[in-house]
N, C-alpha and C positions, 0 to 999 in steps of 0.2 A: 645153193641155187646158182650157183657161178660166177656168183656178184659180191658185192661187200657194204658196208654203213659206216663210213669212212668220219674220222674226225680227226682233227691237229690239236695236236698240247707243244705249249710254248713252256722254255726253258730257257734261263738266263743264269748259268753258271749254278746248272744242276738244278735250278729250285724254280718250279712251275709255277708262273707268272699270268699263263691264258692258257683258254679251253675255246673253239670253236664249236658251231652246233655241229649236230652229225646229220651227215647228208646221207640222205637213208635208200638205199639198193642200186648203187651207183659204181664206175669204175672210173669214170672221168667228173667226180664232184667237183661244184664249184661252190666254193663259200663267200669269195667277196667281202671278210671283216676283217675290220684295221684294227689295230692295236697299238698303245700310243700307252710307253712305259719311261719312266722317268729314272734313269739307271745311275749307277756308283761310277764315277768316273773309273776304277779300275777294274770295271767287268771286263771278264775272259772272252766269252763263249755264247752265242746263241742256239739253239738248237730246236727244229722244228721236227715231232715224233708225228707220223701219221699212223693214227689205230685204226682197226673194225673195232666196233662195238657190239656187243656180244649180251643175247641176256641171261644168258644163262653162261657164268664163270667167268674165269677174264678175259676182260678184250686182247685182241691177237694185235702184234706191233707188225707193221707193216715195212715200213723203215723210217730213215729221219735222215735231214740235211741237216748240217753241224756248220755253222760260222763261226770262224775265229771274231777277234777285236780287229787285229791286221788285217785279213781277209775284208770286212766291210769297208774299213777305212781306205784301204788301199785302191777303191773304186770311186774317183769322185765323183757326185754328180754332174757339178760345175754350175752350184746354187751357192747363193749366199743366204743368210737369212742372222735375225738374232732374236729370241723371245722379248717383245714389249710390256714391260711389266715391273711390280716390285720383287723383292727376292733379298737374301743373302749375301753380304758383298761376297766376293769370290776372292782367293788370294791374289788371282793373276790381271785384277781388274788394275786400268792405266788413266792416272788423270783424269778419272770419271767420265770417261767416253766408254758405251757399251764397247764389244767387241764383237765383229763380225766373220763367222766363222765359216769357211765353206762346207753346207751337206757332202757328206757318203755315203754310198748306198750301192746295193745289190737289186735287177730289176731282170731278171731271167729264170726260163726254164731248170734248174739241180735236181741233176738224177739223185732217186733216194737209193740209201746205203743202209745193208743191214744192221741192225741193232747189235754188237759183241757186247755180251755183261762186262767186261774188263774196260771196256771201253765207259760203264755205264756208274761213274763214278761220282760222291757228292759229298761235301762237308772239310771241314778244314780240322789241323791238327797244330799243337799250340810245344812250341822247341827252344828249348834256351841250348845255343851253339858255343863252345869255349875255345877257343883257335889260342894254344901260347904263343908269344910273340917269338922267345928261345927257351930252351931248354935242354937235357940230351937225357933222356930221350923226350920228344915232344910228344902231348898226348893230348887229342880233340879227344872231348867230353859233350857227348851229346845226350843231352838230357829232354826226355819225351813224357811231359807233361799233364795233358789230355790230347781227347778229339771230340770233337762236336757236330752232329748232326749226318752219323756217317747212313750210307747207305743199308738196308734190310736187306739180310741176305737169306735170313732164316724163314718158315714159314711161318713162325710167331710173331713176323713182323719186324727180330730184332736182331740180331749179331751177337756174337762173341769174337770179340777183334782183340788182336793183339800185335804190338810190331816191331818189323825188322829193318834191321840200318847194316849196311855194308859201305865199307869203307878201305880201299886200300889191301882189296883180297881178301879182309876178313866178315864175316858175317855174323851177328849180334842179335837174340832175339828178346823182348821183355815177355813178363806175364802175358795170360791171357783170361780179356775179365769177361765174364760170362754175362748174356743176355743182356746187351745195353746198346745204344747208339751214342752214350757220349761217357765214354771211357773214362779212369782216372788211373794213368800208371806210374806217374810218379817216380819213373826207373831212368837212371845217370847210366850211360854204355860209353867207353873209353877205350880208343883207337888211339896205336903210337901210328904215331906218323913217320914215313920214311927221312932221311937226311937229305939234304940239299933240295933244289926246287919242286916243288908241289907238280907242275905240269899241269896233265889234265885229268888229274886225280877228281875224282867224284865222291860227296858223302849223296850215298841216297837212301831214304828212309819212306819206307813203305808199311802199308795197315790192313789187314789181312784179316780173315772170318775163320776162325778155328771152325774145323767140322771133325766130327770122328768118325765117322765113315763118310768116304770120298776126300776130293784134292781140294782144301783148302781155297775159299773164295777170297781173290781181288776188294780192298776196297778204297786204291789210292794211293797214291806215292808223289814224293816230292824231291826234288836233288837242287844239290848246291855242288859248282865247282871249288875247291877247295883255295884256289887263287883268287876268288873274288871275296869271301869271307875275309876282314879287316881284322887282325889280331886281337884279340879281347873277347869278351860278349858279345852275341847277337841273339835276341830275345824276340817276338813275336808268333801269331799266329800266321799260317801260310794252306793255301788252298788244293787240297790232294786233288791230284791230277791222273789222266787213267794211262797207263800202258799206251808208245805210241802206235799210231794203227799202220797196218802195212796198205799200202799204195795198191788197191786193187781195183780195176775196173769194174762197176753192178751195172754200169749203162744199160737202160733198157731192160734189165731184170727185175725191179721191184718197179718198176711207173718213175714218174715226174712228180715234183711240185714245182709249182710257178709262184714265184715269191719275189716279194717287194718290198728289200728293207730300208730305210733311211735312217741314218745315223745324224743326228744334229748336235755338234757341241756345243753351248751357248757361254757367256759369260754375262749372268744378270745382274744390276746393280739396285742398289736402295731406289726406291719408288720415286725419288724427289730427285733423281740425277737423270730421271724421264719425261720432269718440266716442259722443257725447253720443246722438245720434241712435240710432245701434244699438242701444245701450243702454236707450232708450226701447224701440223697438222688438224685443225679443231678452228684456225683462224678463217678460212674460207668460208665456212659452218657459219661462225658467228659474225662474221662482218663480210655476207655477201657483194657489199660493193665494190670490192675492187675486182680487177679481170682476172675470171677464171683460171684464165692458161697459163700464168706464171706461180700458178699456187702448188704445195706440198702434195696435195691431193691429183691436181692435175697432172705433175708430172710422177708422180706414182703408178697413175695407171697409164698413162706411154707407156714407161718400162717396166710394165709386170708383163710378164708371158704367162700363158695360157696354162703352162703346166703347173705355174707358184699363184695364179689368180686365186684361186678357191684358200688355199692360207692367207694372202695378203686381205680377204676378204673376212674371213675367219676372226683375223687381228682386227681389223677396222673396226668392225663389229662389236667387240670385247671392247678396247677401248672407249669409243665414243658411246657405248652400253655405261662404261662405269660414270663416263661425266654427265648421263643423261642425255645424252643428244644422237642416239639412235635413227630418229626419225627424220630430223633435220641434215642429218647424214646421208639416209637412202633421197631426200627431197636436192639434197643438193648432185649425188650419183646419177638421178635419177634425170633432170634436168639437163645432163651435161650428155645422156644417154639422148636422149627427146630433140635433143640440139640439131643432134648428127645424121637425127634419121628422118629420109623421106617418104619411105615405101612407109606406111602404117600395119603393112601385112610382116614386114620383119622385126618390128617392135619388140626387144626383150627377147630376142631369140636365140641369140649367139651369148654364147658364154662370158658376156662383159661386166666387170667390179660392179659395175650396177646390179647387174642379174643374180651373183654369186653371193653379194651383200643382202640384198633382198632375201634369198634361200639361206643365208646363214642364219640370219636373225629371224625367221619363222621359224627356226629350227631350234635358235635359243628360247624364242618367247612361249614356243607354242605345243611343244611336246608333250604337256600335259594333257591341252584341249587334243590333240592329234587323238594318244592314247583313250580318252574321253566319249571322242566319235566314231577310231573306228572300232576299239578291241572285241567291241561286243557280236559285230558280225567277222571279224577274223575267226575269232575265236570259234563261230559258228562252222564256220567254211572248214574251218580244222578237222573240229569235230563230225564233222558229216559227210567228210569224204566223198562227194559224191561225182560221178563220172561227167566230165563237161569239155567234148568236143566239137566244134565248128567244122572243122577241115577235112573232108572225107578224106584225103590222101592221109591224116593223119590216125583214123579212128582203126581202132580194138573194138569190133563187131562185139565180138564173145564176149566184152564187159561191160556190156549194157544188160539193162535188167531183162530177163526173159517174157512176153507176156504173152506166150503162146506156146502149145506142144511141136510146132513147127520148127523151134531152133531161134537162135540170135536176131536182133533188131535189125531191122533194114535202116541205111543211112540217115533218111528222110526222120526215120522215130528219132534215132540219136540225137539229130541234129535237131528234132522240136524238143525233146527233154531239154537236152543242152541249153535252147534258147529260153527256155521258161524259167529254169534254173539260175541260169545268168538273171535274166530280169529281176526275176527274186531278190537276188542280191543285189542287185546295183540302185532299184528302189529301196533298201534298209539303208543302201549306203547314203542316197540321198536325201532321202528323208531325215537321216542323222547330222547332215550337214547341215540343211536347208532349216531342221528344227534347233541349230546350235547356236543360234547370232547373238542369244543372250551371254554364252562360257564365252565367246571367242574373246581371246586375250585383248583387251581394249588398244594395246600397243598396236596390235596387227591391224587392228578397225582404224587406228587415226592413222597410217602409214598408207593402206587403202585409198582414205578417203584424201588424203595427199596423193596418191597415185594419180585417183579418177579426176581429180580437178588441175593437173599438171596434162595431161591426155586430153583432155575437154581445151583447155587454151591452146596444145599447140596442133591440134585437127578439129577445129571448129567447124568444119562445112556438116550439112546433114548427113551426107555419103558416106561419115567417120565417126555415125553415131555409136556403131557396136565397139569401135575399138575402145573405147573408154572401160568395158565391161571383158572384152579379150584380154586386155593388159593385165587385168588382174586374176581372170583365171586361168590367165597362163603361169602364173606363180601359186595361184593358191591349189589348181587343180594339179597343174605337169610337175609344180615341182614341191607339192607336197604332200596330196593325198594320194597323186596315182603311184610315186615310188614304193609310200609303205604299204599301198595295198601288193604291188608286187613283191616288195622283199620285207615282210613284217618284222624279220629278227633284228635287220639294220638299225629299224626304228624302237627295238625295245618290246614291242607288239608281241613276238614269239618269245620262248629260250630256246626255239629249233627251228630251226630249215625246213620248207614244208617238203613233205615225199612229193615224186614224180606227178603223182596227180593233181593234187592240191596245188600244186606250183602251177599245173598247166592254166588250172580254174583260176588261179589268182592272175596269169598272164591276162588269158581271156577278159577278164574285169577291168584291167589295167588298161588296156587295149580301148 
């Protein structure tokens, strides 16, 4: 059709971590989901595959952008942040003060690069290395143990790998063990070594898919220069690596993705070395009397920027959630927001710790009720596909329903379906809202009803009657039912991305 059903798979040092929905007849999909993985401090490699999804056989790879560990780091954002919380002490922890680490991160356009199988390498391989200190002749003894978790090369799913070590001109092959992905060879292979200095001698030991007809499939390779091996033993597992890629330009040949990675290193400590801090932070809460503006909270949000607001709010949240004081937190945000504002018409409109707090914690307390009120007419809208457009400049005549031997819908018909249609909907949605006040989470109801009676003291004249009731459905409606009606996957609602139409109806609603 000329199009595709585009989705991303995440990989983190070969081994897929996240799936995106698939955005279905599209050349420019947008997906929009974050993914928040909790990594080994000595990960390699990220890599983002973008497929078509296909229903019939396999999906076709389209290409993929590949980040190093370097490559991210090497970008700072020029963030600071540190996870608040309990945890594990860390080795590198100092005198029980967290440590604050600056983010890196990746926030641009990367042309995609074809997929080369040699390239498409995974699993690790486990080597005891024998370097003699002297001897004449000297003789590395490299003994190849197992492999674990190596890549399928066969169409049974499995490999017959076996492997080669070259060393010094010479080249060494073990068995080869049939039909397996975690090998056991077992096999000592012994290189004399030349006299006098090593230089930039290489042992390198590669793992290979036997085939009998055809060349022999890649599945990873590792090297050591022979100068940094320390005379004796060196025993562990080490992570095959693929063939390096040659430096080619795909620019503009396979498309773009537009990705946004942030790398955070943290150093978390024992729960009880994050006293002090809470307590900084949680004393304004509890003992509102003394002046605002010199408190932990106050000058928090002076210096949060717009970009780290929605985390700094995220954490606030979590926190003052675990000591119970949620609400007395948004009353005091909230108060300090009420303060500053004179217009009643801009109340809660700008993206301030107040706002972001407010939408974080609906979004903790309340995702079950969400799920509750609206899935039942998503899910409807899903399933019914039905044609729903307003905008004549935007309407497909031809896809409205025919009700005549005359040929396609006049605007006017479109655009009354369309509206009856929408109604449709937007009463179930209401009526589901309007019929929930018993589910809704009790937190969100007494946070509310602190909203409306903070609203009510500080625009008491008649004239400022509605805003009491705009305040709150500026957060309950903009910034909680109308997003997941527009994006339902965000919210858990879907496990896909709705097709072009169903998007459009779900705009429409949103709208």
């Amino acid at each position: 059709s000329g199009s595709s059903d585009p989705y991303c798979m995440v990989k983190v040092d070969n081994e897929v971590v996240a799936r995106t929905a698939t955005v279905w007849k599209s050349l420019n999909p947008f997906w929009g989901e974050e993914v928040t993985l909790l990594l080994p401090r000595g990960f390699h490699s990220l890599a983002i595959y973008v497929l078509d999804e296909d229903t019939i056989g396999q999906d076709d790879v389209i290409g993929k952008v590949s980040l190093s560990h370097q490559q991210i780091s090497a970008e700072p954002r020029g963030e600071w942040g540190a996870r608040w919380g309990g945890g594990q002490r860390d080795p590198s922890w100092h005198r029980g003060v967290p440590t604050l680490s600056p983010s890196a991160g990746v926030d641009r356009w990367l042309s995609l690069a074809p997929v080369n199988p040699d390239q498409e390498v995974r699993g690790e391989i486990h080597l005891e290395l024998r370097v003699p200190e002297q001897g004449h002749p000297r003789v590395l003894r490299c003994h190849l143990l197992e492999a674990r978790d190596l890549a399928p090369r066969d169409p049974s799913g499995s490999s017959d790998p076996f492997g080669r070590v070259s060393c010094c001109g010479h080249t060494l092959e073990t068995a080869v063990i049939k039909k397996t992905r975690f090998p056991h060879w077992d096999e000592v292979l012994e290189f004399e070594l030349p006299e006098g200095e090593l230089g930039e001698a290489v042992l390198s030991v590669e793992v290979w898919d036997w085939d009998i007809v055809g060349k022999n499939d890649f599945l990873g390779r590792v090297e050591f220069l022979l100068v940094t091996l320390c005379p004796g033993t060196t025993r562990g597992w080490f992570q095959l690596l693929p063939f390096p890629s040659a430096a080619e330009d795909h620019r503009g040949q396979l498309g773009a993705l537009r990705l946004a990675v942030r790398l955070l290193e943290d150093t978390v400590l024992p729960a009880h070395h994050y006293q002090p801090l809470i307590q900084l932070l949680t004393e304004p809460v509890l003992c509102p009397a003394q002046s605002p503006e010199g408190t932990a909270l106050a000058v928090l949000e002076e210096v949060t920027s717009g970009e780290s607001r929605q985390d700094v709010a995220a954490k606030l949240v979590k926190i003052f959630s675990d000591q119970g004081l949620a609400v007395p937190l948004l009353d005091y945000l909230t108060a300090r927001e009420l303060a500053r504002t004179t217009d009643p018409n801009t109340l809660f409109r700008s993206n301030s710790l107040a706002s972001k707090s407010m939408e974080q914690f609906m979004k903790v307390v309340g995702l079950p009720y969400l799920h509750e009120v609206l899935k039942p007419v998503v899910n409807r809208i899903f399933e019914e596909k039905k044609y729903v457009e307003l905008d004549p400049s935007k309407m497909e005549l031809s896809r409205g329903r025919r009700i005549s031997f005359k040929g396609s819908l006049l605007e006017a018909q479109v655009q009354e379906s369309s509206l009856e249609l929408l109604k449709g909907y937007l009463g179930d949605i209401i009526d589901a809202i309007v019929g929930s006040v018993d589910t809704c989470p009790l937190p969100m109801r007494v946070a509310f009803k602190q909203l409306r009676r903070q609203v009510e003291e500080r625009f008491p004249l008649a004239q400022h009657e509605e805003v009491r009731y705009f305040s709150i459905s500026g957060f309950l409606f903009l910034r909680f039912f109308v997003p997941a009606v527009l994006t339902p996957k965000l919210f858990r609602l879907r496990e896909q991305h709705a097709e072009p139409c169903t998007g459009r109806t779900l705009l429409l609603l949103a709208k």
